[in-house]
C-alpha atoms as an extended CHARMM CRD file, in Angstrom:
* protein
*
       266  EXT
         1         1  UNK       CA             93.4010000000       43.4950000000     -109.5990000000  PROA      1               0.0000000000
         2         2  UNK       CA             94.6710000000       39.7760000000     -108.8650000000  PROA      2               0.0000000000
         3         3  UNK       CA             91.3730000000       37.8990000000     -107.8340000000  PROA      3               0.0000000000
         4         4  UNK       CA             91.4830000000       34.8680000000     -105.2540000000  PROA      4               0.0000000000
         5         5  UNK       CA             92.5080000000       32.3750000000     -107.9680000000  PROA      5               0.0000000000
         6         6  UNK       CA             95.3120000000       29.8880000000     -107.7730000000  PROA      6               0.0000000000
         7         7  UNK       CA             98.0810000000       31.8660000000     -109.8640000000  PROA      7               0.0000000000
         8         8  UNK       CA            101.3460000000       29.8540000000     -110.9760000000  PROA      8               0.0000000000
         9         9  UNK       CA            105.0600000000       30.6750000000     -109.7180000000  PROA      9               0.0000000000
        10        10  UNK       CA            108.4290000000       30.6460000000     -111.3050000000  PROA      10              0.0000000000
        11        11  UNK       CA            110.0380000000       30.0200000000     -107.7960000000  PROA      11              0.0000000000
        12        12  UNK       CA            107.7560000000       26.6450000000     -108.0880000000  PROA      12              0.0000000000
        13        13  UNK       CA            110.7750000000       24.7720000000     -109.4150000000  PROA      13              0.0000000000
        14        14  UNK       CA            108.7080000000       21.5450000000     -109.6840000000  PROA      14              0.0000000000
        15        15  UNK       CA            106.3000000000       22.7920000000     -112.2240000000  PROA      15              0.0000000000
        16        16  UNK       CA            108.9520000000       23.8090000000     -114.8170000000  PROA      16              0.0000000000
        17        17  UNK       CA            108.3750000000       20.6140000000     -117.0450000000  PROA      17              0.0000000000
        18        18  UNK       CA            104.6780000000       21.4650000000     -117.2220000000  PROA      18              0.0000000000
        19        19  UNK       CA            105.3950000000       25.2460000000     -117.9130000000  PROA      19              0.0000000000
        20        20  UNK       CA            108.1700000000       23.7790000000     -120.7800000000  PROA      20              0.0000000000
        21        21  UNK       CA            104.8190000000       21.7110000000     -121.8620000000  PROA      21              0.0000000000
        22        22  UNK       CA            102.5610000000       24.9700000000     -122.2930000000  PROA      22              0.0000000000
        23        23  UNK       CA            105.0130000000       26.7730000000     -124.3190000000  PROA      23              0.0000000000
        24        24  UNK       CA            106.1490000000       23.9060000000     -126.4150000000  PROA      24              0.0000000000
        25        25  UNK       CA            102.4960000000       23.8920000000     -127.5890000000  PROA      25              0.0000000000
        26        26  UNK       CA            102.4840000000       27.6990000000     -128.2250000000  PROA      26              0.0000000000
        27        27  UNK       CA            105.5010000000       27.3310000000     -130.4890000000  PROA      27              0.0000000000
        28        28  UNK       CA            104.0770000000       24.4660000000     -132.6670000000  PROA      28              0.0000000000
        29        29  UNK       CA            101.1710000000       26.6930000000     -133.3620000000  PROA      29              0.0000000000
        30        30  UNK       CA            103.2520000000       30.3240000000     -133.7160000000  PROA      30              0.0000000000
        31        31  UNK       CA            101.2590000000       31.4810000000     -130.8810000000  PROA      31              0.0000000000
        32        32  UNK       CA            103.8000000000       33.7780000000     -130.0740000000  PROA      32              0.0000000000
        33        33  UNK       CA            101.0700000000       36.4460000000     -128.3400000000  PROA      33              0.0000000000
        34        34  UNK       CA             99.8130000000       33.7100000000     -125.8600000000  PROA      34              0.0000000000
        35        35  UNK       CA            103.4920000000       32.7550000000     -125.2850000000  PROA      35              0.0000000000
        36        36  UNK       CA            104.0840000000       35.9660000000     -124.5730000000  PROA      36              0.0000000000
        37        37  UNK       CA            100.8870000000       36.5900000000     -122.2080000000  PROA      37              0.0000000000
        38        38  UNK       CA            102.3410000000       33.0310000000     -120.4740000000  PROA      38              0.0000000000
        39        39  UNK       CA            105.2680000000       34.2690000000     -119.6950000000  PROA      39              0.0000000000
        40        40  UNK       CA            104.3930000000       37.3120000000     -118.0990000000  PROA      40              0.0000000000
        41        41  UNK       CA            101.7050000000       35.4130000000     -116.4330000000  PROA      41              0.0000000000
        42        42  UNK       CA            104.1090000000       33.0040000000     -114.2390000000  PROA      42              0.0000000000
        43        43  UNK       CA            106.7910000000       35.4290000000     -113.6690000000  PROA      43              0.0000000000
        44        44  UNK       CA            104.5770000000       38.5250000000     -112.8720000000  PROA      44              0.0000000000
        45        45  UNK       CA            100.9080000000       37.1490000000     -112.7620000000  PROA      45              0.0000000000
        46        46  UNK       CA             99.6900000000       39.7060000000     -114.5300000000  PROA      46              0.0000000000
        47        47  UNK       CA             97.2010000000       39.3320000000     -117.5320000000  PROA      47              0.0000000000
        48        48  UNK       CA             97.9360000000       40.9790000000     -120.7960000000  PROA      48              0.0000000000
        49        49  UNK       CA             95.3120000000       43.5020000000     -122.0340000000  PROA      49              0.0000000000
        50        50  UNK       CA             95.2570000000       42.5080000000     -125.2080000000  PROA      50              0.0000000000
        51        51  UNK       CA             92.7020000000       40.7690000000     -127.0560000000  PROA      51              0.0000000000
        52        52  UNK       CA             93.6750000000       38.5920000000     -130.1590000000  PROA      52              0.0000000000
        53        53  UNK       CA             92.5910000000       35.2120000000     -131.9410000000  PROA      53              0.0000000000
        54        54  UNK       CA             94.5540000000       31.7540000000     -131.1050000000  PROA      54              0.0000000000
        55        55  UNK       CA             94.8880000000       28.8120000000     -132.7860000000  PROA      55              0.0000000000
        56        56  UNK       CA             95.9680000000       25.4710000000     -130.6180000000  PROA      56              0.0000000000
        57        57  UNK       CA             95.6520000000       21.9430000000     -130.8720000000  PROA      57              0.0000000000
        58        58  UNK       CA             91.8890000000       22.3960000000     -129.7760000000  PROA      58              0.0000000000
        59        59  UNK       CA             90.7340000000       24.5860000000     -132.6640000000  PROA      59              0.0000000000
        60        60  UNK       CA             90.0060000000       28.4260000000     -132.3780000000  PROA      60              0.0000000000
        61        61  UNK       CA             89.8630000000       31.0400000000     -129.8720000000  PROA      61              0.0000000000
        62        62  UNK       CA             89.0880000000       34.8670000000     -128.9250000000  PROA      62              0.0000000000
        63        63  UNK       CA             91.4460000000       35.4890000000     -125.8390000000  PROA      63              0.0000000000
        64        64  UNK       CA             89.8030000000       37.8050000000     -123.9930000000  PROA      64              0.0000000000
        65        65  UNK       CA             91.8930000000       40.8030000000     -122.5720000000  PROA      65              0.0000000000
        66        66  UNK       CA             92.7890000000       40.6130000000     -118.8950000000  PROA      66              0.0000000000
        67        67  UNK       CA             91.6320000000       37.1270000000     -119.0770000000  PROA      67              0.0000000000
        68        68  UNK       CA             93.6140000000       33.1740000000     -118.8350000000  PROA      68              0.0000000000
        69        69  UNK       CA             91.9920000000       32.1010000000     -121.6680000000  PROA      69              0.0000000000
        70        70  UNK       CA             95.6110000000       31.3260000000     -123.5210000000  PROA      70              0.0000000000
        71        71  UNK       CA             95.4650000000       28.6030000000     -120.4320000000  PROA      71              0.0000000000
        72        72  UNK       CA             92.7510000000       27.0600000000     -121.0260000000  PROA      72              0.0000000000
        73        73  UNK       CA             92.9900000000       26.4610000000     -124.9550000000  PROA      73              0.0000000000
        74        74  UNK       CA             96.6920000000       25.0010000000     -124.8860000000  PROA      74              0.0000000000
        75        75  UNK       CA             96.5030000000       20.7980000000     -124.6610000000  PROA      75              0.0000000000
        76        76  UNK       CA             99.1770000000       21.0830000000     -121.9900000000  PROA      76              0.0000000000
        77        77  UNK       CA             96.3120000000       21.8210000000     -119.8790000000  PROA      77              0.0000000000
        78        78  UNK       CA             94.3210000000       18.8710000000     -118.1580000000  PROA      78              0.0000000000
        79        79  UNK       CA             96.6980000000       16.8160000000     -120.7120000000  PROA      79              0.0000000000
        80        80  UNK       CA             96.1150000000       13.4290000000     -119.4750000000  PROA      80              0.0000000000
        81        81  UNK       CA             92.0600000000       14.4780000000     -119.5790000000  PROA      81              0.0000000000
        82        82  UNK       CA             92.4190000000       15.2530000000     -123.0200000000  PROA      82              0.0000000000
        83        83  UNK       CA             94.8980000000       12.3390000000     -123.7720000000  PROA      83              0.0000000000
        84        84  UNK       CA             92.0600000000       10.2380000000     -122.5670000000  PROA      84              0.0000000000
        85        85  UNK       CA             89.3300000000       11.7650000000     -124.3220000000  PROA      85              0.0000000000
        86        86  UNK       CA             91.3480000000       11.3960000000     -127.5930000000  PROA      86              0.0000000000
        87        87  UNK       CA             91.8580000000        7.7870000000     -127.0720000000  PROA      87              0.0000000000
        88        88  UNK       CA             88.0270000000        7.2340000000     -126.5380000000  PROA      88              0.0000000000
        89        89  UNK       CA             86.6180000000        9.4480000000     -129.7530000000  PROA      89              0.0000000000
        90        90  UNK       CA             89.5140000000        7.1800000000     -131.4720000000  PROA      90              0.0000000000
        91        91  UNK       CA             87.7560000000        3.6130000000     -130.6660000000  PROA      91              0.0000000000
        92        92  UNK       CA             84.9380000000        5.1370000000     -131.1500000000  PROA      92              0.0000000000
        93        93  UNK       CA             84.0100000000        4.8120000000     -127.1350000000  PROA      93              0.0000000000
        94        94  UNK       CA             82.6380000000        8.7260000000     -127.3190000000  PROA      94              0.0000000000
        95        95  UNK       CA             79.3260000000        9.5130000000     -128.9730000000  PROA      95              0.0000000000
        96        96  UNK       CA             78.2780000000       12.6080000000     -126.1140000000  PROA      96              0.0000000000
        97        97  UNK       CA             79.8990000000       14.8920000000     -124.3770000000  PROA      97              0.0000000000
        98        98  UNK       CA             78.5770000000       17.0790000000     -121.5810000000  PROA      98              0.0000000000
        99        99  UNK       CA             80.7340000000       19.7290000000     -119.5710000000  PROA      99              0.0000000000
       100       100  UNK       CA             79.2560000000       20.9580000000     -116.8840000000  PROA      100             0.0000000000
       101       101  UNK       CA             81.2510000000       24.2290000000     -116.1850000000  PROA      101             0.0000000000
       102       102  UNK       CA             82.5720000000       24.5560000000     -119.6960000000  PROA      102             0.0000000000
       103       103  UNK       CA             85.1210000000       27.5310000000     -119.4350000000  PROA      103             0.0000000000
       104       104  UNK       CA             85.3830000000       29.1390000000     -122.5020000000  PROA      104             0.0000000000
       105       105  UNK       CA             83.7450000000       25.6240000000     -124.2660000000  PROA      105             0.0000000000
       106       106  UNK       CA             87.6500000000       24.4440000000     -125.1420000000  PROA      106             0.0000000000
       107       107  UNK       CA             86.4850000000       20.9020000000     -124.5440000000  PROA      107             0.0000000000
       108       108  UNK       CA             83.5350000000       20.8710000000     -126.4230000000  PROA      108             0.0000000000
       109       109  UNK       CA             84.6110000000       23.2760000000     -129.9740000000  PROA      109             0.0000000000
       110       110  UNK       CA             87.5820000000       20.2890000000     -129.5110000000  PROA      110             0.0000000000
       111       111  UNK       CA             85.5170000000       17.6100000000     -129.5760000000  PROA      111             0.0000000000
       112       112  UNK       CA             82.8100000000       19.2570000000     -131.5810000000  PROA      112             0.0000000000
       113       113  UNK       CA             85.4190000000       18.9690000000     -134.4470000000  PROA      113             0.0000000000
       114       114  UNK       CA             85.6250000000       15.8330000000     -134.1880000000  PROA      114             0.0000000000
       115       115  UNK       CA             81.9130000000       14.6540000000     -134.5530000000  PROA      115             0.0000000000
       116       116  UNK       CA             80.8900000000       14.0410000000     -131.4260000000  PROA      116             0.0000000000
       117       117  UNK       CA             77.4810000000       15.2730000000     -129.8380000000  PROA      117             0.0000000000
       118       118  UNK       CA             78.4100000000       18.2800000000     -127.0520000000  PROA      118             0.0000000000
       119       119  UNK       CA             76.3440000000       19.7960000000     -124.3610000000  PROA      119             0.0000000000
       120       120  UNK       CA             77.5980000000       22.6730000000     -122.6570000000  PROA      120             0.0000000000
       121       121  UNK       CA             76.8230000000       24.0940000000     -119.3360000000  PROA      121             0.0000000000
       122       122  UNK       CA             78.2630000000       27.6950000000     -118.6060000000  PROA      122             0.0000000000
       123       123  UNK       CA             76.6760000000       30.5710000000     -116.0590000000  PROA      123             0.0000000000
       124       124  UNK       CA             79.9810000000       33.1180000000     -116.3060000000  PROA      124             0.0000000000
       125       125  UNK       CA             81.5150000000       32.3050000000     -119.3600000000  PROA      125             0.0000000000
       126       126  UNK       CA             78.3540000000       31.5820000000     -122.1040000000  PROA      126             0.0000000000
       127       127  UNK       CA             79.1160000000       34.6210000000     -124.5450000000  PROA      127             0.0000000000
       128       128  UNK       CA             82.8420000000       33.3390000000     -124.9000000000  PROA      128             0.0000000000
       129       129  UNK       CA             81.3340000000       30.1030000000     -125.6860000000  PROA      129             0.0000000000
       130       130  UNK       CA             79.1330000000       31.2920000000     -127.7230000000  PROA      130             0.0000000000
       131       131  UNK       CA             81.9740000000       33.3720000000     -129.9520000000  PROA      131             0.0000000000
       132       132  UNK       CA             84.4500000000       30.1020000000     -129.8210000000  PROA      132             0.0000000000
       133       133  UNK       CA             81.8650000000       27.8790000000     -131.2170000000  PROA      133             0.0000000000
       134       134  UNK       CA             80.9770000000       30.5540000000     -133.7510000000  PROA      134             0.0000000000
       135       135  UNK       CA             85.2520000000       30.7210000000     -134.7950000000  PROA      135             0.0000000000
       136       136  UNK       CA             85.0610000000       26.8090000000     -135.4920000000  PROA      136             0.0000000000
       137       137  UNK       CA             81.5460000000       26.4420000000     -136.9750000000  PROA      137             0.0000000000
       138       138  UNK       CA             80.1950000000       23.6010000000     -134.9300000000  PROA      138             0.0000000000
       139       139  UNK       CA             77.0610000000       25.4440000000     -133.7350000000  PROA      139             0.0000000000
       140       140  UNK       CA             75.4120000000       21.8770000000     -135.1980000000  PROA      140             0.0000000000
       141       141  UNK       CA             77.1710000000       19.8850000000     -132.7180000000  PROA      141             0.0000000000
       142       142  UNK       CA             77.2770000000       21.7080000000     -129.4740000000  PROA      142             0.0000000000
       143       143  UNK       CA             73.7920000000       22.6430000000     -127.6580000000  PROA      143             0.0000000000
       144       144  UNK       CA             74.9280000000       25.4200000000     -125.2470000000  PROA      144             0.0000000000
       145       145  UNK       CA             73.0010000000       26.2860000000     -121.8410000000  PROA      145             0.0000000000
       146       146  UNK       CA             73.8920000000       29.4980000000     -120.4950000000  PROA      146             0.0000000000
       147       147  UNK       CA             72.8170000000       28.3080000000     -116.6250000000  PROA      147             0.0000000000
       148       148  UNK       CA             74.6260000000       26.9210000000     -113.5350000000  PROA      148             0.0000000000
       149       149  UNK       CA             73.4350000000       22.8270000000     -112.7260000000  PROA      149             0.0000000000
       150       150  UNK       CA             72.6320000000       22.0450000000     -109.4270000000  PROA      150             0.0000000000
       151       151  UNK       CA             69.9510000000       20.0780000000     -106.6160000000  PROA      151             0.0000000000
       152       152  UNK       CA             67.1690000000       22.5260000000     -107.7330000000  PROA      152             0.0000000000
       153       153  UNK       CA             66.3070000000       25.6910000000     -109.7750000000  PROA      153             0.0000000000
       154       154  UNK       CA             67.3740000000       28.8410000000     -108.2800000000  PROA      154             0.0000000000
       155       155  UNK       CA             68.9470000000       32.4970000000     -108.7990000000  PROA      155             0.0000000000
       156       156  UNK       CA             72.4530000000       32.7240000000     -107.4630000000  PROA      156             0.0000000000
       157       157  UNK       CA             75.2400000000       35.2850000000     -107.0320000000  PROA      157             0.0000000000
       158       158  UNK       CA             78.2740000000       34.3690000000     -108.4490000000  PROA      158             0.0000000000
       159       159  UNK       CA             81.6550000000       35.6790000000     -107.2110000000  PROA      159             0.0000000000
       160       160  UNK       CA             83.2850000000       36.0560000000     -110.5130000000  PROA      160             0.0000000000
       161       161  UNK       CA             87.2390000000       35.9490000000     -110.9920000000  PROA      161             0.0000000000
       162       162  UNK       CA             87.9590000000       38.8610000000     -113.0320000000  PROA      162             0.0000000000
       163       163  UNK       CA             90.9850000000       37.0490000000     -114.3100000000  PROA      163             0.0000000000
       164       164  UNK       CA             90.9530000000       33.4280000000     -113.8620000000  PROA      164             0.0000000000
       165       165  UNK       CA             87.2440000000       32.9570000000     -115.1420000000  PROA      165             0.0000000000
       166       166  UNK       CA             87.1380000000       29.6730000000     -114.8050000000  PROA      166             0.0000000000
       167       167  UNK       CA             87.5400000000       29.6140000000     -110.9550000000  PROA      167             0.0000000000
       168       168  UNK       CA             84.5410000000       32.0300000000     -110.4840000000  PROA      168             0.0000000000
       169       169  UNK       CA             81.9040000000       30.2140000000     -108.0340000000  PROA      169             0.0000000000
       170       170  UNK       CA             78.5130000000       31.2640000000     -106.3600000000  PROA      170             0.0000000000
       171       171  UNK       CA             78.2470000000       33.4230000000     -103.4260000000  PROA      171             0.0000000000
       172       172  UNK       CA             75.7670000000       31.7350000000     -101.1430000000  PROA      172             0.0000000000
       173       173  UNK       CA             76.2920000000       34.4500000000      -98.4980000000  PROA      173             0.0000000000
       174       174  UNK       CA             75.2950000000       37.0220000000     -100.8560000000  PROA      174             0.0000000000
       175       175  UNK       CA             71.6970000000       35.8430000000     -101.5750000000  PROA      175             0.0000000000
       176       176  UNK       CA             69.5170000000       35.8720000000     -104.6820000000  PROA      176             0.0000000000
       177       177  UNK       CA             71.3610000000       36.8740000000     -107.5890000000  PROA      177             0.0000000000
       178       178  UNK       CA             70.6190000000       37.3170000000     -111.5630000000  PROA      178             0.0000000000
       179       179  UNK       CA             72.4630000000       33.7070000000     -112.4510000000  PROA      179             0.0000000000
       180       180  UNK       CA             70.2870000000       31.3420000000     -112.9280000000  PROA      180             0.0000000000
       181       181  UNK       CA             70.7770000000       27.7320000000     -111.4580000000  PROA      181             0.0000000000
       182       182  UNK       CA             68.7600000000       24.4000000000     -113.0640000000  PROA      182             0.0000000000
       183       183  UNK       CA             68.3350000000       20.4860000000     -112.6940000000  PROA      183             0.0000000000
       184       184  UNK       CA             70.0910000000       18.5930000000     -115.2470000000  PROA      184             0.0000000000
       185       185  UNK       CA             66.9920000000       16.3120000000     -115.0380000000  PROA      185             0.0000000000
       186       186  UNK       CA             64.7090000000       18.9630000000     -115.6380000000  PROA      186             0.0000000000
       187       187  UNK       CA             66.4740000000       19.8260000000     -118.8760000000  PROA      187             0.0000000000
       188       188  UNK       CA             67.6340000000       16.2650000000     -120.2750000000  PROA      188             0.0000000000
       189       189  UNK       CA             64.7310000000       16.6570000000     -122.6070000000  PROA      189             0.0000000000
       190       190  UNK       CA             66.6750000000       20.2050000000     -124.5200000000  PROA      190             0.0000000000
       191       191  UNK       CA             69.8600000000       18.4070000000     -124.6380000000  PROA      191             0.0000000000
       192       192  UNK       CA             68.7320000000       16.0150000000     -127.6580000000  PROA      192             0.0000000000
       193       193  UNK       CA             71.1020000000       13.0990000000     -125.7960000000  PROA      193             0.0000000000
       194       194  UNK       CA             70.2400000000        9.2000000000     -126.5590000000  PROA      194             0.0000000000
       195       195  UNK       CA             70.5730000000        7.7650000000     -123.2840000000  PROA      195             0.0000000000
       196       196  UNK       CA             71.4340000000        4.6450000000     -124.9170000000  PROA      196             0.0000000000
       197       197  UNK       CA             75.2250000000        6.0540000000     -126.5070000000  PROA      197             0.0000000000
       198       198  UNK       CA             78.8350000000        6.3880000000     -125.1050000000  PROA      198             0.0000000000
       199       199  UNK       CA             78.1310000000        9.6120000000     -122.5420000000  PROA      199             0.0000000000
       200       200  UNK       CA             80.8790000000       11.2290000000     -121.0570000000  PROA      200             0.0000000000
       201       201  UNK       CA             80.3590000000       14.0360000000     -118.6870000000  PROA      201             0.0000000000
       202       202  UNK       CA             83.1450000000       16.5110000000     -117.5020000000  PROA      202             0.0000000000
       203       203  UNK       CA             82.1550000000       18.1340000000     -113.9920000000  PROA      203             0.0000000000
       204       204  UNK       CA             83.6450000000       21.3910000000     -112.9500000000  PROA      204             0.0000000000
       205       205  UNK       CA             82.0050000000       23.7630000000     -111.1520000000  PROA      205             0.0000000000
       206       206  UNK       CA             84.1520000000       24.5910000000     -107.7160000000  PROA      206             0.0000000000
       207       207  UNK       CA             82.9470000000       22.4500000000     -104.8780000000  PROA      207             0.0000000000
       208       208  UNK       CA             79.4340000000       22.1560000000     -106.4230000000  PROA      208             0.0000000000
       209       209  UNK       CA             79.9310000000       18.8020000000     -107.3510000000  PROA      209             0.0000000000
       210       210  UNK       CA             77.1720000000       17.0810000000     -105.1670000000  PROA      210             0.0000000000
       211       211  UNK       CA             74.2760000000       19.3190000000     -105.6310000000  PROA      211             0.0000000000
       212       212  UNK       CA             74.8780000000       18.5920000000     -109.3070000000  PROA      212             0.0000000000
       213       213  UNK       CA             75.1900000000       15.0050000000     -109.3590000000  PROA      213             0.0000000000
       214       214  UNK       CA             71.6630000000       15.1620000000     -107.1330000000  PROA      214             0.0000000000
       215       215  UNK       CA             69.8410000000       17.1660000000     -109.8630000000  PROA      215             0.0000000000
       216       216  UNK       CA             71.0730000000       14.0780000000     -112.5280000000  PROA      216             0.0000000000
       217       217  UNK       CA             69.9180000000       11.3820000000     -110.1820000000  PROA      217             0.0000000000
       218       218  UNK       CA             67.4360000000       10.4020000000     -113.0150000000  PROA      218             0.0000000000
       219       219  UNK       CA             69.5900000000       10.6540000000     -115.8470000000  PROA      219             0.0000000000
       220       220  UNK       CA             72.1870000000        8.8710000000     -114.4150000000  PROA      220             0.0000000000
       221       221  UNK       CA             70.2720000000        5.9790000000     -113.2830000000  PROA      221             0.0000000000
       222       222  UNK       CA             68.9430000000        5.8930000000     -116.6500000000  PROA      222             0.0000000000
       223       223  UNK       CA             72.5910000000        5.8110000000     -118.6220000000  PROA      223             0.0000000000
       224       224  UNK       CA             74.1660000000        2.3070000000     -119.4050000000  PROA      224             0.0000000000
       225       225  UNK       CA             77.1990000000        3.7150000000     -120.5100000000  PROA      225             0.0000000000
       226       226  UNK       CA             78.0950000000        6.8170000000     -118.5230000000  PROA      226             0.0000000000
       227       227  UNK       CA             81.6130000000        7.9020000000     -117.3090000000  PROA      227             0.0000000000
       228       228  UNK       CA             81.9150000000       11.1120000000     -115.4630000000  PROA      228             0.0000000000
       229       229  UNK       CA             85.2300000000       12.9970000000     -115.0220000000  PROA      229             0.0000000000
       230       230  UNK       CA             85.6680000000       14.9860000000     -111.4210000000  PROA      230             0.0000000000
       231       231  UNK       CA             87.4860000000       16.6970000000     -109.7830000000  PROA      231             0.0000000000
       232       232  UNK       CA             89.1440000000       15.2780000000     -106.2720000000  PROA      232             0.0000000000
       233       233  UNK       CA             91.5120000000       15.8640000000     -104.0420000000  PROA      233             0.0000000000
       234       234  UNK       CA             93.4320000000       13.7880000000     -101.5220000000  PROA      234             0.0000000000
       235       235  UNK       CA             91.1510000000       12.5540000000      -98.5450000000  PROA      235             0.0000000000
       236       236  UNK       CA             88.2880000000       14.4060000000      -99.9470000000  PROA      236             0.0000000000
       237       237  UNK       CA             85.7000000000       11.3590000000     -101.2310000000  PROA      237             0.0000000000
       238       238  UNK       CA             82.8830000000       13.7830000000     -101.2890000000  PROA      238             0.0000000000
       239       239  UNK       CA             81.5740000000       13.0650000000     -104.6560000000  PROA      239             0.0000000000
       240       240  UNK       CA             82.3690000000        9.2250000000     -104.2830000000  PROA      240             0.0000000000
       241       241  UNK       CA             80.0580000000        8.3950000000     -101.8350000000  PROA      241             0.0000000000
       242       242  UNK       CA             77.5740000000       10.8360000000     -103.9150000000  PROA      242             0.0000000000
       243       243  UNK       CA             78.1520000000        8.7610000000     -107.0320000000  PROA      243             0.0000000000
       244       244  UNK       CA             78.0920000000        5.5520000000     -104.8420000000  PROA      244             0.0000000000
       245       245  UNK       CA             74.7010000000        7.0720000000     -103.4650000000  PROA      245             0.0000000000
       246       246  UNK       CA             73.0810000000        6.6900000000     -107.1080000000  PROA      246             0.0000000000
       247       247  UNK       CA             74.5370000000        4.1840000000     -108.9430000000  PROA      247             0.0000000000
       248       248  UNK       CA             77.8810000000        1.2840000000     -108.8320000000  PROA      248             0.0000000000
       249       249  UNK       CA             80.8140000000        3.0670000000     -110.4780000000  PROA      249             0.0000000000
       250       250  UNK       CA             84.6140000000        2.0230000000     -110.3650000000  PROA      250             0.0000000000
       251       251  UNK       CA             87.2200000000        4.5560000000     -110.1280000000  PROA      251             0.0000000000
       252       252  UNK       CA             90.6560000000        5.7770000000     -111.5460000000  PROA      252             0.0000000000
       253       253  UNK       CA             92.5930000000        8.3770000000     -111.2370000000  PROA      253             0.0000000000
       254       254  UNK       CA             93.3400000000        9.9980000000     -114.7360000000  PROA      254             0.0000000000
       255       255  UNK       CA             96.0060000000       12.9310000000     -113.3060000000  PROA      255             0.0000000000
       256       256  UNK       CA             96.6990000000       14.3980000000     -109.2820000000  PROA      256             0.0000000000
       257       257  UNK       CA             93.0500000000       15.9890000000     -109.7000000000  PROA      257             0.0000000000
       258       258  UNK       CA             91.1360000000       14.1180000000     -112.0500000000  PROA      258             0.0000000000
       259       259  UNK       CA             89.3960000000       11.0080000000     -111.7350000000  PROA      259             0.0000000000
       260       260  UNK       CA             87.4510000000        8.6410000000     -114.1500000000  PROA      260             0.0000000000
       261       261  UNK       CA             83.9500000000        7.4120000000     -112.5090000000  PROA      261             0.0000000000
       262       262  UNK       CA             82.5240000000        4.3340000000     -114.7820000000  PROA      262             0.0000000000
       263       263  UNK       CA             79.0060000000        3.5910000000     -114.2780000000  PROA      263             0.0000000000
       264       264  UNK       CA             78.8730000000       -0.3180000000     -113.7920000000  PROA      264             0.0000000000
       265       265  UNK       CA             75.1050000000       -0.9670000000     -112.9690000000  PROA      265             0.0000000000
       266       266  UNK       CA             72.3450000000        1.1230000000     -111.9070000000  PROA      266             0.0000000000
């Protein structure tokens, strides 16, 4: 059953060079399986059923069956993020990486591979994370917490998206559910981060941006050299002011969703 996710369109003419983007990047890698799960996805957006192992730019993958995960793993997606990223690891301007809503842990098995420090954060998704890190042996380099982040530590219900996991976000109406929700604060100590290296933290966890940021009001007063990546959209500076609330940070936009916040005093 199609969930409440955004779903793409092949009568969304101005998308084509992105979609041309995706399937370049399945070709280069004979992903022919996740090519063909693409396709059907944009012109019927339906999921394929089947269940196979990728390879992509990022590393390795278990697609889950009636799942996006061929999305998520090509570099096409959040390109400029991860043309960014690259660029940093590259002048060595990324020791630590945390995502905060880490999918399937794309980002981090990515990065992982490259030798930097990653902390993921997944509620929905932490078994998938758990298998992908498995495929591409970097279990040394990626601490994984399978819990939500937010202002304080709760149980929530989550309304997951049976096919778009990644968009699946908690239920407040629903009441006390089984998914457990924490202060980054409170767990800083687990993480095994120096405060005093490159940080970069990736934030995306559908509209729970601020109640996050509020349970790392500590950690990012403490950080010299934070950035954070965020989500926002236009004439929404939600997470701004929240950022501007704890610390000085200058802004730029890294793609029509994404934005770059650098920490420039406490």
């Amino acid at each position: 059953m199609k969930d409440s996710a955004y779903y793409p369109s092949w009568k969304n003419f101005s998308k084509y060079a992105k979609y041309l983007e995706y399937f370049g990047e399945y070709i280069r890698f004979n992903d022919w399986k996740s090519l063909r799960a693409s396709l059907r996805f944009v012109f019927l957006n339906k999921p394929t059923q089947e269940n196979w192992e990728a390879t992509s730019a990022l590393g390795k993958f278990n697609i889950r069956p009636g799942t996006t995960d061929f999305q998520f793993i090509n570099y096409a997606y959040e390109k400029k993020v991860r043309d960014y990223l690259k660029k940093e690891r590259a002048s060595g301007r990324l020791d630590s990486f945390v995502d905060i809503g880490a999918c399937i842990g794309e980002y981090c098995v990515w990065l992982a591979g490259q030798g930097v420090q990653c902390v993921a954060f997944e509620p929905v998704n932490h078994a998938a994370v758990r298998q992908n890190i498995s495929l591409n042996n970097v279990g040394d380099k990626v601490k994984l917490f399978d819990c939500g982040l937010g202002s304080k530590a709760e149980k929530v219900t989550f309304n997951v998206m049976s096919t778009v996991t990644g968009s699946s976000y908690i239920d407040r109406e629903s009441g006390e559910g089984n998914i457990r929700i924490e202060k980054f604060d409170d767990l800083f100590a687990q993480t095994g981060l120096d405060l005093n290296r490159d940080i970069v933290v990736k934030l995306d966890v559908e509209s729970m941006e601020t109640e996050v940021l509020e349970g790392m009001r500590r950690f990012i007063a403490e950080a010299p050299r934070l950035r954070i990546i965020f989500e926002r959209y236009v004439g929404d500076n939600t997470v701004n002011n929240k950022l501007d609330e704890l610390a000085k940070f200058d802004y730029v936009a890294l793609d029509e969703h994404n934005y770059l916040a650098t920490k420039v005093s406490a």
